[in-house]
C-alpha atoms as a printed R data frame, in Angstrom:
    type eleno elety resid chain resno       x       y       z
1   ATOM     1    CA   UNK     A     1  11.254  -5.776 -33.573
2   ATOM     2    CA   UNK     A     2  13.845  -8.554 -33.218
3   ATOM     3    CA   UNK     A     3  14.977 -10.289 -36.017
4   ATOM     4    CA   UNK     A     4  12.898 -13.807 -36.283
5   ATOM     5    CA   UNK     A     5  10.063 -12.739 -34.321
6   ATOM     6    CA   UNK     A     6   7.033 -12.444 -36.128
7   ATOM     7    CA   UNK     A     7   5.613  -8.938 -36.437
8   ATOM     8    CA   UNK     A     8   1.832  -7.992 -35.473
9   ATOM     9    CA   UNK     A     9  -0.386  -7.566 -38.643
10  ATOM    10    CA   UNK     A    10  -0.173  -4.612 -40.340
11  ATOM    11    CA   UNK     A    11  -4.353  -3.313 -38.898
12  ATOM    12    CA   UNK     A    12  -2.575  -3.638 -34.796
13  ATOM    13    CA   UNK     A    13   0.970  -1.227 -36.151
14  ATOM    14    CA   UNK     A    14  -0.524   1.545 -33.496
15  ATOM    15    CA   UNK     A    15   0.950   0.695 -30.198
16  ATOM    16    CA   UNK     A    16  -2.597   2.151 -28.417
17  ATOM    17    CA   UNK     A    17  -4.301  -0.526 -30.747
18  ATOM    18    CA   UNK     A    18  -1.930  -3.742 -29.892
19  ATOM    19    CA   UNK     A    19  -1.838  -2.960 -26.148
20  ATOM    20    CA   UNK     A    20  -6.074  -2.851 -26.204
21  ATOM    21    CA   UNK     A    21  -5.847  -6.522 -28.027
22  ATOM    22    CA   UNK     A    22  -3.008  -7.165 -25.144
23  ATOM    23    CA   UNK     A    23  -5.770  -5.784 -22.437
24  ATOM    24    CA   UNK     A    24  -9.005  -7.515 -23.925
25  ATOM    25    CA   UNK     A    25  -7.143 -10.982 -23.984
26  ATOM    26    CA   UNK     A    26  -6.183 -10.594 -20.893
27  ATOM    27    CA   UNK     A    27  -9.654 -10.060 -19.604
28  ATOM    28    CA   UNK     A    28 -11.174 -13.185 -21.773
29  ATOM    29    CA   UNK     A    29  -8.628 -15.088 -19.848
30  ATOM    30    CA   UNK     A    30  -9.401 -13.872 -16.488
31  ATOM    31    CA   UNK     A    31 -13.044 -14.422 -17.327
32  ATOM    32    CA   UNK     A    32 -11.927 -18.337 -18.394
33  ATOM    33    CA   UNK     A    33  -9.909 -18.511 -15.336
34  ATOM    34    CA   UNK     A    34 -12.539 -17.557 -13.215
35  ATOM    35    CA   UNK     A    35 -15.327 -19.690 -15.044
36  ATOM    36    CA   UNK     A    36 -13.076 -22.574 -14.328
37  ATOM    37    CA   UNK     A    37 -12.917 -21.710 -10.584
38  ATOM    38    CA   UNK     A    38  -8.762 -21.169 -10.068
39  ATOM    39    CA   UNK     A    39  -7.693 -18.835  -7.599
40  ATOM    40    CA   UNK     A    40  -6.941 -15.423  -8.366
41  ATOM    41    CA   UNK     A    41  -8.780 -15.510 -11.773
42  ATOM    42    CA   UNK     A    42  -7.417 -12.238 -13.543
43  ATOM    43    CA   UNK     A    43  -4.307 -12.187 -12.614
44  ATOM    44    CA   UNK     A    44  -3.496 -15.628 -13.238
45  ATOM    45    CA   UNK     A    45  -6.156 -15.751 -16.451
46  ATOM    46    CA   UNK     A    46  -4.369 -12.753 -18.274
47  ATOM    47    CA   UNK     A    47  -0.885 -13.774 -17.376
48  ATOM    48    CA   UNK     A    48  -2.014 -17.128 -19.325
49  ATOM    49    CA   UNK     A    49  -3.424 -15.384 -22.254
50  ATOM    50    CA   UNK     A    50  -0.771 -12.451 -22.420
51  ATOM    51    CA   UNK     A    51   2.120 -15.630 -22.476
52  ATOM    52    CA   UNK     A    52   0.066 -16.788 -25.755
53  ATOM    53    CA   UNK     A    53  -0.204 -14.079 -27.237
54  ATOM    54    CA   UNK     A    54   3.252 -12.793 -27.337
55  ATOM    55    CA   UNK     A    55   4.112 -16.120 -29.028
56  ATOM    56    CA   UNK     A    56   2.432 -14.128 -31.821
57  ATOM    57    CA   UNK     A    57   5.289 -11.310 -32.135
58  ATOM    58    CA   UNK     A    58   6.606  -9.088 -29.624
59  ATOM    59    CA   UNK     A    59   4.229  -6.170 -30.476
60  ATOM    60    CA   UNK     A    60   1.825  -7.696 -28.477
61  ATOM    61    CA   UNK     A    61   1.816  -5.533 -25.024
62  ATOM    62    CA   UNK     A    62   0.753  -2.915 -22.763
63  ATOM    63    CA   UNK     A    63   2.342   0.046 -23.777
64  ATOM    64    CA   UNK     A    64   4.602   1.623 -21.023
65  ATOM    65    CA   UNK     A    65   2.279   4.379 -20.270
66  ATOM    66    CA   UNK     A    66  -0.614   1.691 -19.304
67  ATOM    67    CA   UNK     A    67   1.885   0.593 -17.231
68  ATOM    68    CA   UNK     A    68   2.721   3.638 -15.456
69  ATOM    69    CA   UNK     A    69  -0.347   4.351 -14.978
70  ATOM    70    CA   UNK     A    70  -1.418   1.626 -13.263
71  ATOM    71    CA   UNK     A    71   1.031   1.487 -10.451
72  ATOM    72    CA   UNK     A    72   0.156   4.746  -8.872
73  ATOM    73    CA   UNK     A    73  -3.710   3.013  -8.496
74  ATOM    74    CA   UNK     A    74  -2.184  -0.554  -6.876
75  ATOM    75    CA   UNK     A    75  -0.184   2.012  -4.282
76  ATOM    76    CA   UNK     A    76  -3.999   3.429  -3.464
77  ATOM    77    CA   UNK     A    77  -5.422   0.004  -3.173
78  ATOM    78    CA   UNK     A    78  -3.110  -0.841  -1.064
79  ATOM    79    CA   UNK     A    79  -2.847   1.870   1.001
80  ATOM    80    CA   UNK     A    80  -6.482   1.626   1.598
81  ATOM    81    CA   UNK     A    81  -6.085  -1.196   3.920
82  ATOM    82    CA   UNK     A    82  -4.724   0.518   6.620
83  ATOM    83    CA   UNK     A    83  -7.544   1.466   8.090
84  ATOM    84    CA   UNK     A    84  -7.960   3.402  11.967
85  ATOM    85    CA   UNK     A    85  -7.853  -0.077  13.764
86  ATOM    86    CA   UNK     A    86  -4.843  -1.396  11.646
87  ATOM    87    CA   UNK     A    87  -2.810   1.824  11.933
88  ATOM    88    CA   UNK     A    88  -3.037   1.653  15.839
89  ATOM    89    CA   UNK     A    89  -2.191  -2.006  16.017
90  ATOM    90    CA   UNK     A    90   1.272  -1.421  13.600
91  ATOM    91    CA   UNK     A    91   3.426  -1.243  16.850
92  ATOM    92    CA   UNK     A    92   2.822  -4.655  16.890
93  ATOM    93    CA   UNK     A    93   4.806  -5.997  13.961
94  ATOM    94    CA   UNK     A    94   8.004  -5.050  14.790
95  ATOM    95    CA   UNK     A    95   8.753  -8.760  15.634
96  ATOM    96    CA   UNK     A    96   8.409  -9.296  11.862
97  ATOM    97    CA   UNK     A    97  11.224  -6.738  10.977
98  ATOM    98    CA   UNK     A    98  14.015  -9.125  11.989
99  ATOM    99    CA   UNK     A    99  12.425 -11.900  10.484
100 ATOM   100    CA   UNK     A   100  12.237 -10.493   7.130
101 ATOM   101    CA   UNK     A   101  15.961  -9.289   7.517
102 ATOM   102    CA   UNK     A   102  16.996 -12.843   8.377
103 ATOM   103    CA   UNK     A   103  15.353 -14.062   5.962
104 ATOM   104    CA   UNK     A   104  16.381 -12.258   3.082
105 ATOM   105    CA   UNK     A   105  19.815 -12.517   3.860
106 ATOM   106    CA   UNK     A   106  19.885 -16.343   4.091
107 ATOM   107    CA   UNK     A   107  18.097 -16.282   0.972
108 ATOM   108    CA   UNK     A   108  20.636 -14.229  -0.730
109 ATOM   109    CA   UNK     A   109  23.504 -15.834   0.710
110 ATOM   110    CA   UNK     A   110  21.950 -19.409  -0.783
111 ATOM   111    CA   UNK     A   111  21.472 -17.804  -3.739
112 ATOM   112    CA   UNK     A   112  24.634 -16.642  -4.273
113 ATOM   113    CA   UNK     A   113  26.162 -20.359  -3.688
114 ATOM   114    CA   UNK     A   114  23.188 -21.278  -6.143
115 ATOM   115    CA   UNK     A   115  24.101 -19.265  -8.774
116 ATOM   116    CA   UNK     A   116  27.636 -19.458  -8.329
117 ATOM   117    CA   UNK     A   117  28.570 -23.244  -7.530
118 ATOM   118    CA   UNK     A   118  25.435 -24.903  -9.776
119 ATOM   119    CA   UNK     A   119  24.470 -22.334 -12.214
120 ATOM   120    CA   UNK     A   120  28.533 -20.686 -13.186
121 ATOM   121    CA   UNK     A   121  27.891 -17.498 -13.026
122 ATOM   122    CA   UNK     A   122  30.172 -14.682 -12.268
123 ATOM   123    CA   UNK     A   123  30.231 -12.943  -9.177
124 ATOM   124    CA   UNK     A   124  28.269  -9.907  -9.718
125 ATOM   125    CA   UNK     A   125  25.646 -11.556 -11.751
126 ATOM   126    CA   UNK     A   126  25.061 -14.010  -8.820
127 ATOM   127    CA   UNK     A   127  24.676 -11.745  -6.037
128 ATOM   128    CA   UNK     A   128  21.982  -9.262  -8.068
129 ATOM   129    CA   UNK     A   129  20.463 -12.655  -9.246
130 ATOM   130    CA   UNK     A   130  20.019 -14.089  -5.837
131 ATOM   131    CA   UNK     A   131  18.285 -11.114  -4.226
132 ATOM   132    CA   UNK     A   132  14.798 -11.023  -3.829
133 ATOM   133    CA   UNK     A   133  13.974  -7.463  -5.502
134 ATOM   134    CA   UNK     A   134  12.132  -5.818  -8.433
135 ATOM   135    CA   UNK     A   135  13.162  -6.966 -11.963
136 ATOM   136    CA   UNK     A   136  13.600  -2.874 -12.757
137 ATOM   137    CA   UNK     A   137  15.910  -2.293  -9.619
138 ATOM   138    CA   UNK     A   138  17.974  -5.368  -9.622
139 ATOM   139    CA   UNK     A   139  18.968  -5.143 -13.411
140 ATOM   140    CA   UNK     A   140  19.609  -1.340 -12.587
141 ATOM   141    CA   UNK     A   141  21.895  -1.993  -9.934
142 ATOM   142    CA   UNK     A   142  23.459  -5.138 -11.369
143 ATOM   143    CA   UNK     A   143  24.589  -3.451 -14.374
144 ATOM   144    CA   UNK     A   144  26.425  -0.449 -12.379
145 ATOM   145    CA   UNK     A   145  28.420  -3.235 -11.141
146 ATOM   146    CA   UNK     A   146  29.579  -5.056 -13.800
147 ATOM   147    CA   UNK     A   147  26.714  -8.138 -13.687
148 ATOM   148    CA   UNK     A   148  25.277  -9.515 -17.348
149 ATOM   149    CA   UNK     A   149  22.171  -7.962 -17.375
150 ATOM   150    CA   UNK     A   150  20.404 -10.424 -19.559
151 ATOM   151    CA   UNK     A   151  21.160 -12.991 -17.406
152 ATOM   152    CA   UNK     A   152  19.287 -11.140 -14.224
153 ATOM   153    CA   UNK     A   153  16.662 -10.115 -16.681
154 ATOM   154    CA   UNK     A   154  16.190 -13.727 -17.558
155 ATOM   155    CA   UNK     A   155  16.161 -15.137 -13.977
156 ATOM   156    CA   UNK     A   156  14.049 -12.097 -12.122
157 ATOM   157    CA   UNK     A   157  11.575 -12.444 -14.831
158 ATOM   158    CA   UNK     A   158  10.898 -16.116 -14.468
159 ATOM   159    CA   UNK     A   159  11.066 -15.693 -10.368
160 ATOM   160    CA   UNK     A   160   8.147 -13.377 -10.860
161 ATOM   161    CA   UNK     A   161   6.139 -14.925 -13.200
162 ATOM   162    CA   UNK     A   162   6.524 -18.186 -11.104
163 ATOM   163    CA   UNK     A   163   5.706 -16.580  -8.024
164 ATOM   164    CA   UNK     A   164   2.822 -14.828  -9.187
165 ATOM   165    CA   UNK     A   165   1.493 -17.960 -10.803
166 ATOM   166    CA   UNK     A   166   2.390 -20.535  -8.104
167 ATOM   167    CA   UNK     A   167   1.721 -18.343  -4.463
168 ATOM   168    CA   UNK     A   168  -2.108 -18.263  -4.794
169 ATOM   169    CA   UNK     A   169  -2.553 -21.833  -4.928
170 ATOM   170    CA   UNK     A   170  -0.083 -22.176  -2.267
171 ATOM   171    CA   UNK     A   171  -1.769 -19.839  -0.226
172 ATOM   172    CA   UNK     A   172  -5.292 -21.434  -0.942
173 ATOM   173    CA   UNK     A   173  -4.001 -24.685   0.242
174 ATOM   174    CA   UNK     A   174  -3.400 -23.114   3.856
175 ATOM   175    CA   UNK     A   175  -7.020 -22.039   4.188
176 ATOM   176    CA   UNK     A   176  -9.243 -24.121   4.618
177 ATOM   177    CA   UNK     A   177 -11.946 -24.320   2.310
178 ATOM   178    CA   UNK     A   178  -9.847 -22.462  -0.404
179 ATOM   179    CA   UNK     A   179  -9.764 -18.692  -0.779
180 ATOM   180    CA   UNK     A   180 -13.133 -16.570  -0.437
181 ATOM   181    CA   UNK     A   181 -12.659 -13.037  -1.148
182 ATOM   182    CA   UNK     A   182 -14.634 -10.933   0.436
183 ATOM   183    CA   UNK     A   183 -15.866  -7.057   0.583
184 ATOM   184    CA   UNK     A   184 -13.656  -5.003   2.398
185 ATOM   185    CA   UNK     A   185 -14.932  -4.894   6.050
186 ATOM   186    CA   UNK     A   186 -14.392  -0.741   5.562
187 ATOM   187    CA   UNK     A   187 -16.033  -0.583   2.380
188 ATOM   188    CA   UNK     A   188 -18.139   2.565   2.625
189 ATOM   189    CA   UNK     A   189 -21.850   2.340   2.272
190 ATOM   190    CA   UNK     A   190 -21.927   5.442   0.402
191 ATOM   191    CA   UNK     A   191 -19.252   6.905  -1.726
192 ATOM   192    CA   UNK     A   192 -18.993  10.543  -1.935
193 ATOM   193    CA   UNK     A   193 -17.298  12.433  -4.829
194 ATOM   194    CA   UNK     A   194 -15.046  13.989  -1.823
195 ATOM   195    CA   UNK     A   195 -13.953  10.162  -1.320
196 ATOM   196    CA   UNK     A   196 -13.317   9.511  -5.189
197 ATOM   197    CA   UNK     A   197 -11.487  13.117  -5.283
198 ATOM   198    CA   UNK     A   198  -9.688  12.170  -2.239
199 ATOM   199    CA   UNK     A   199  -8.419   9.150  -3.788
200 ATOM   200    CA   UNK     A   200  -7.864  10.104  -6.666
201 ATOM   201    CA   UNK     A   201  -5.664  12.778  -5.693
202 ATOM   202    CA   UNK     A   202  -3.340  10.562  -3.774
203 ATOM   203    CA   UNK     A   203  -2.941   8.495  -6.732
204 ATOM   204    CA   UNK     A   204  -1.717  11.651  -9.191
205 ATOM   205    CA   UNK     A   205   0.169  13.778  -6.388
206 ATOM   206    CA   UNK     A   206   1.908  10.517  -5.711
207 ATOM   207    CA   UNK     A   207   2.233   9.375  -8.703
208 ATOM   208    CA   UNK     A   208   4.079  12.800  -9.940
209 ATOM   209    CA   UNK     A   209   6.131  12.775  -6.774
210 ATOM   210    CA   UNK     A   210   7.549   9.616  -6.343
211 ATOM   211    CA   UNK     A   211   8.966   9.661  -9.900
212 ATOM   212    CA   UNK     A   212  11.615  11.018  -8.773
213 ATOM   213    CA   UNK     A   213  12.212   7.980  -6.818
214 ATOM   214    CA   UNK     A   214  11.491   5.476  -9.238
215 ATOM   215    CA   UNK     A   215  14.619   3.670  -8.164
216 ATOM   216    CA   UNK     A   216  13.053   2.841  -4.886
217 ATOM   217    CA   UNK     A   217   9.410   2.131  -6.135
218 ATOM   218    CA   UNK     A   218   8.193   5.592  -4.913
219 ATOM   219    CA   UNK     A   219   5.805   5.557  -8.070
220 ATOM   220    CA   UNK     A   220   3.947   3.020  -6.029
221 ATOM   221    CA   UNK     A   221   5.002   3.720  -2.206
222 ATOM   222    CA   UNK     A   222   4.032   7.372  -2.152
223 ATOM   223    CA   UNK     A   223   0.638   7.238  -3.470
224 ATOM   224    CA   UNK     A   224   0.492   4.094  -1.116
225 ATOM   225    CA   UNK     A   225   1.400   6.459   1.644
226 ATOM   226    CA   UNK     A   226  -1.341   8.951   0.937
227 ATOM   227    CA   UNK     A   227  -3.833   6.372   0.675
228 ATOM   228    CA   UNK     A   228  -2.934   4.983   4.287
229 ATOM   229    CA   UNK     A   229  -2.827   8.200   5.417
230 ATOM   230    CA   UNK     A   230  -6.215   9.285   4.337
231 ATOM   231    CA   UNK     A   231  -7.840   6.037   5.502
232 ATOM   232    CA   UNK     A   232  -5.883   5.649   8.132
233 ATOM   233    CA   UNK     A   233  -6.827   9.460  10.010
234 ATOM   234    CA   UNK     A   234 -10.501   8.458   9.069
235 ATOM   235    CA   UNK     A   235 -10.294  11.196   5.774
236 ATOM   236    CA   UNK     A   236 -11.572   8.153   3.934
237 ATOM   237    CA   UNK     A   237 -13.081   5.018   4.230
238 ATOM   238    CA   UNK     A   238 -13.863   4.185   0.735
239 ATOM   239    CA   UNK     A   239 -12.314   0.593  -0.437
240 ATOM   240    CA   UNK     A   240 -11.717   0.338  -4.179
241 ATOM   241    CA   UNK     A   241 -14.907  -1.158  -5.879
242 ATOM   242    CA   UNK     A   242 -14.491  -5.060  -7.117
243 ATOM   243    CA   UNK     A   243 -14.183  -4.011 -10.848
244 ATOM   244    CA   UNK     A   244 -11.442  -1.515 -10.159
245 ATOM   245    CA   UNK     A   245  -9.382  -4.371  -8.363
246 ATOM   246    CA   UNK     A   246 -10.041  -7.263 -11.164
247 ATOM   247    CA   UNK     A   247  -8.727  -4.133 -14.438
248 ATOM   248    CA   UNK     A   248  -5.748  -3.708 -12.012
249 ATOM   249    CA   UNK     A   249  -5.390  -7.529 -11.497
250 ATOM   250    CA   UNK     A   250  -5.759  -8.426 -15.093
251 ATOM   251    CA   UNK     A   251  -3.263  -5.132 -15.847
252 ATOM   252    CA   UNK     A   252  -0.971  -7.021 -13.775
253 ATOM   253    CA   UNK     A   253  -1.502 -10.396 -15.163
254 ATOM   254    CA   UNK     A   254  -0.944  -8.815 -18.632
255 ATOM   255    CA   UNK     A   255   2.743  -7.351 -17.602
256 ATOM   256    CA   UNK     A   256   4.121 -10.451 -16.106
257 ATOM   257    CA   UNK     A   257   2.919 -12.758 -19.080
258 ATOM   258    CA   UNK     A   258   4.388 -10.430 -21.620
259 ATOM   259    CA   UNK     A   259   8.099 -10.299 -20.092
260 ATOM   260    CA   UNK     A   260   9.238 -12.660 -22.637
261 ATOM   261    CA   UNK     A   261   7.882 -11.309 -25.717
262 ATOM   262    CA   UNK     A   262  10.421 -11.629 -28.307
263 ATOM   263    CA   UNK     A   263  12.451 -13.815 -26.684
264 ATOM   264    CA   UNK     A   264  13.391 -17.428 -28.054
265 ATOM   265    CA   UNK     A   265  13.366 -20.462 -26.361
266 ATOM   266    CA   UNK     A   266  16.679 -21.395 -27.284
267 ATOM   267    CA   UNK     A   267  18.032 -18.272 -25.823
268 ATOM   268    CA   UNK     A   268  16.396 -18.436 -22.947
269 ATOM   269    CA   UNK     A   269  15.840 -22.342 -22.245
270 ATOM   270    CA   UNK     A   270  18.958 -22.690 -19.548
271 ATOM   271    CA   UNK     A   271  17.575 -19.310 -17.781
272 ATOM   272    CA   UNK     A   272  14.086 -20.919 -17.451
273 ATOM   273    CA   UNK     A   273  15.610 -23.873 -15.831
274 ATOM   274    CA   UNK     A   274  17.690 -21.957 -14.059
275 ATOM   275    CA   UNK     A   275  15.050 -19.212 -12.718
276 ATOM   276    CA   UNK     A   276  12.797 -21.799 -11.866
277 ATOM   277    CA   UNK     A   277  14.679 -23.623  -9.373
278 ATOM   278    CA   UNK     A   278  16.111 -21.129  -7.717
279 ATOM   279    CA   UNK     A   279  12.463 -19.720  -7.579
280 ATOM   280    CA   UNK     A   280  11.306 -23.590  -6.252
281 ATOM   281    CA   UNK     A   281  14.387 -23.436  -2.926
282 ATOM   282    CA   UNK     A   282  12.561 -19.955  -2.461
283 ATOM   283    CA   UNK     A   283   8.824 -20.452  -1.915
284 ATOM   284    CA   UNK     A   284   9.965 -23.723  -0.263
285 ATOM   285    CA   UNK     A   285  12.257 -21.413   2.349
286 ATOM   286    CA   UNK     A   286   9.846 -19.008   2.473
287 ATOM   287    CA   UNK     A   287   7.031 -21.677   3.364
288 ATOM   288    CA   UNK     A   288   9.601 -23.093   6.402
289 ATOM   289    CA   UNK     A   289  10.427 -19.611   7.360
290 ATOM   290    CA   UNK     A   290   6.887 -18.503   7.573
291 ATOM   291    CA   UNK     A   291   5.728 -22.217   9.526
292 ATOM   292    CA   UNK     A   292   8.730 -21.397  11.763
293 ATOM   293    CA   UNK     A   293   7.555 -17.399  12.716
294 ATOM   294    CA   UNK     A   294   4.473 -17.117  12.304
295 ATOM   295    CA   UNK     A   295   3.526 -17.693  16.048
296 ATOM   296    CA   UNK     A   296   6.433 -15.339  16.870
297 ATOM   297    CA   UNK     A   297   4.528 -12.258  15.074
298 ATOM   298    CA   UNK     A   298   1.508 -13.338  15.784
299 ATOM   299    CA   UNK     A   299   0.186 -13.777  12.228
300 ATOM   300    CA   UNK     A   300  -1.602 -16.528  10.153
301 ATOM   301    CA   UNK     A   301   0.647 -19.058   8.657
302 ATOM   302    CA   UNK     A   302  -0.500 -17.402   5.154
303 ATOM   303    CA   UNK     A   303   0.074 -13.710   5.981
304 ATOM   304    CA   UNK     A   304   3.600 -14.392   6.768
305 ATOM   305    CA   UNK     A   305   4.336 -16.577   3.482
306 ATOM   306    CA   UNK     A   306   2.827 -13.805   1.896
307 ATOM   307    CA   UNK     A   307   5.070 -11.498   3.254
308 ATOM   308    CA   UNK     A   308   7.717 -13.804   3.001
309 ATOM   309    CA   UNK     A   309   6.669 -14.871  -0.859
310 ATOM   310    CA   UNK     A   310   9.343 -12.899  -3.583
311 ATOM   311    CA   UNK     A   311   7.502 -11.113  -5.680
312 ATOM   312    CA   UNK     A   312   7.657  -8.026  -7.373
313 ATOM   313    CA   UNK     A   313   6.321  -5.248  -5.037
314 ATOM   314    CA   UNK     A   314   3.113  -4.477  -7.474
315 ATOM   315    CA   UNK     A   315   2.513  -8.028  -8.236
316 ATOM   316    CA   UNK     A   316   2.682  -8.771  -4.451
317 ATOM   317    CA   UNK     A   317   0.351  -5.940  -3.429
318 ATOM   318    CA   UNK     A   318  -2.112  -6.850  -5.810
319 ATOM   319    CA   UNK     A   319  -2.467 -10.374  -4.633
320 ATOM   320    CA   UNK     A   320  -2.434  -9.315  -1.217
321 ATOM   321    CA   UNK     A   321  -5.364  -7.132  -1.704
322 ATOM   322    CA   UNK     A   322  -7.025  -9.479  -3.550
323 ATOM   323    CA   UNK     A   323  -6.408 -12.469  -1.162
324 ATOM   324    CA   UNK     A   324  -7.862 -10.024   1.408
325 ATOM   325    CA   UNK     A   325  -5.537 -11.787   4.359
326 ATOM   326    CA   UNK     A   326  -3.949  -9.100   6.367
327 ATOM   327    CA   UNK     A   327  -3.612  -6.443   3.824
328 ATOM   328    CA   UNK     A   328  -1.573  -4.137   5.393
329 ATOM   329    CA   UNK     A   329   0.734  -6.422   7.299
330 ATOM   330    CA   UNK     A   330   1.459  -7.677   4.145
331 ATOM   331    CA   UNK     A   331   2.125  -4.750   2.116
332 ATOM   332    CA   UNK     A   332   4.354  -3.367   4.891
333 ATOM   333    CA   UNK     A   333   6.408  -6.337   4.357
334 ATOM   334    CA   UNK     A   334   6.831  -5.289   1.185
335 ATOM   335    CA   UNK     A   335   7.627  -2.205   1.535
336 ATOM   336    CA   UNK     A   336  10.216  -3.032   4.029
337 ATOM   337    CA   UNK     A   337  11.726  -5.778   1.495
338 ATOM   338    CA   UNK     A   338  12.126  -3.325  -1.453
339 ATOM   339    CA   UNK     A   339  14.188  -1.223   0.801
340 ATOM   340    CA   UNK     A   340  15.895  -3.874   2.780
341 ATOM   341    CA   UNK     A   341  17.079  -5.297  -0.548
342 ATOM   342    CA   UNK     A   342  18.426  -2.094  -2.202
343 ATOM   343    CA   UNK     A   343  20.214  -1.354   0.588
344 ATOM   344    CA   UNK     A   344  22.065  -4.685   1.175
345 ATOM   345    CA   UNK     A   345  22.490  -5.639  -2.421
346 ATOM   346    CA   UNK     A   346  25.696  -3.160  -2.931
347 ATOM   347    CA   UNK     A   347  26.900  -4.217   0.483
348 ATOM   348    CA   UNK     A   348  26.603  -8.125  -0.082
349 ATOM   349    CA   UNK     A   349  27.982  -7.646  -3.224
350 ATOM   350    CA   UNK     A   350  31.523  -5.901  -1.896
351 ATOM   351    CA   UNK     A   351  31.389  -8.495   0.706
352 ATOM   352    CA   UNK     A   352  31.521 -11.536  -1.613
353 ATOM   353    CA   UNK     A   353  34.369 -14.007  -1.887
354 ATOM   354    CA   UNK     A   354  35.672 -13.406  -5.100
């Protein structure tokens, strides 16, 4: 516990304990959230109610295992949306590929000047603060090369809590009539325990696997992969059941609001500021990038901000499912950006003007 931060009462000391107080307030939220009719209701309801409640001491979270756990299940429901038809039509994206290279590049090379010119920071700690990767990976990599890693913690944290809060609304102002999720069209009428052993399998075989590449997301991608595949071949056509997507969605929603728990304001008050321009230039890039493309890949306008939107890769794949607007297109953007980004972030930053 850091020093000034008020601990949790002495009935919540058992981690297990606080993080089910962390989960049920983030499901009263979600429930508010959706009551009042915002978009994306538990993800954006328990991020709400998992920010106030860390105000209350830094105790107040999902334990790590929760959160480990829960990644290998967003890689399934993700990777169930690559269905027979989207699988054969795949070839078709390449035209995105470039895009999202472009794309990220300019972004990091404005973010760099950002960071640099407006914000002072040093070299290293700009170039791993302007790219548009995972908090976990970013701080990782930043630190190996000499960047203050409180700093990137600061300003990754309040891109993705931004983006996670602001992109729905965004998105629901390019559809017309607002979002309206519906059942997967591949939902299967019947479920099978073959289907829920299938699944289920894909989620703990990947899971185990791709810890071993944990620095490139694997706990999610490989379960993700084993999911398409098994949909994809026609193994499968089971889509995840509506409550299983609103636990992971408030699960989500509780790990983003807590990333500041313990934190004061007056540590962090020039970071906020900070995080959330840079996080304003963006979704505002992002949005002319996507209105610029779009036609080019032959996507909606909000598929491609979605894939264009820089989020953490869970966060992202969550909304996307939820959303329900070209799944799969979406998550392979993803997917691509994770990589594309841990690639180039070394390179970019030997390449920067010192």
């Amino acid at each position: 516990m850091r020093p000034g931060v008020p601990a949790p009462p002495r009935f919540t000391a058992n981690p297990l304990l606080r993080g089910l107080v962390a989960l049920g307030a983030g499901a009263l939220g979600g429930l508010c959230f959706r009551v009042l009719g915002l978009p994306l209701p538990w993800t954006l309801g328990a991020m709400a109610a998992a920010a106030l409640l860390t105000l209350a001491g830094d105790g107040w979270k999902l334990p790590a295992t929760c959160r480990d756990a829960a990644r290998p299940v967003i890689g399934v429901l993700a990777g169930s949306a690559f269905t027979p038809v989207v699988v054969a039509g795949m070839l078709g994206w390449w035209q995105a590929l470039p895009v999202l290279a472009g794309f990220f590049l300019l972004s990091a090379v404005a973010g760099q000047v950002f960071f640099r010119r407006l914000c002072g920071f040093d070299r290293a700690t700009a170039v791993f603060a302007a790219m548009p990767g995972g908090l976990g990976e970013m701080t990782l990599l930043g630190s190996q090369h000499g960047a203050d890693t409180r700093r990137l913690v600061l300003v990754h944290s309040v891109r993705i809590v931004a983006v996670v809060f602001a992109v729905p609304f965004i998105v629901s102002a390019m559809v017309p009539g607002g979002l309206v999720r519906t059942a997967p069209s591949h939902a299967a009428m019947a479920a099978t325990p073959l289907d829920w052993a299938l699944l289920l399998g894909c989620a703990v075989l990947g899971g185990l696997a791709g810890r071993h590449l944990r620095a490139v997301g694997g706990v999610m991608i490989l379960p993700m992969l084993l999911s398409a595949a098994a949909h994809g071949s026609g193994l499968t056509a089971l889509a995840p059941p509506s409550w299983l997507v609103a636990a992971m969605q408030v699960v989500i929603g509780c790990i983003t609001g807590a990333r500041f728990a313990g934190a004061r304001w007056a540590e962090i008050r020039l970071a906020v500021l900070q995080g959330l321009a840079w996080t304003a230039i963006l979704l505002l890039l992002a949005g002319l990038a996507a209105w610029l493309t779009a036609w080019a890949v032959g996507m909606p306008l909000p598929a491609m901000f979605l894939a264009l939107s820089p989020g953490g890769f869970a966060e992202m794949s969550i909304i996307a499912f939820t959303i329900g607007i070209e799944v799969a297109f979406v998550v392979t953007c993803h997917v691509f950006r994770t990589l594309f980004v841990l690639l180039a972030a070394p390179l970019l930053h030997r390449l920067a003007p010192r």
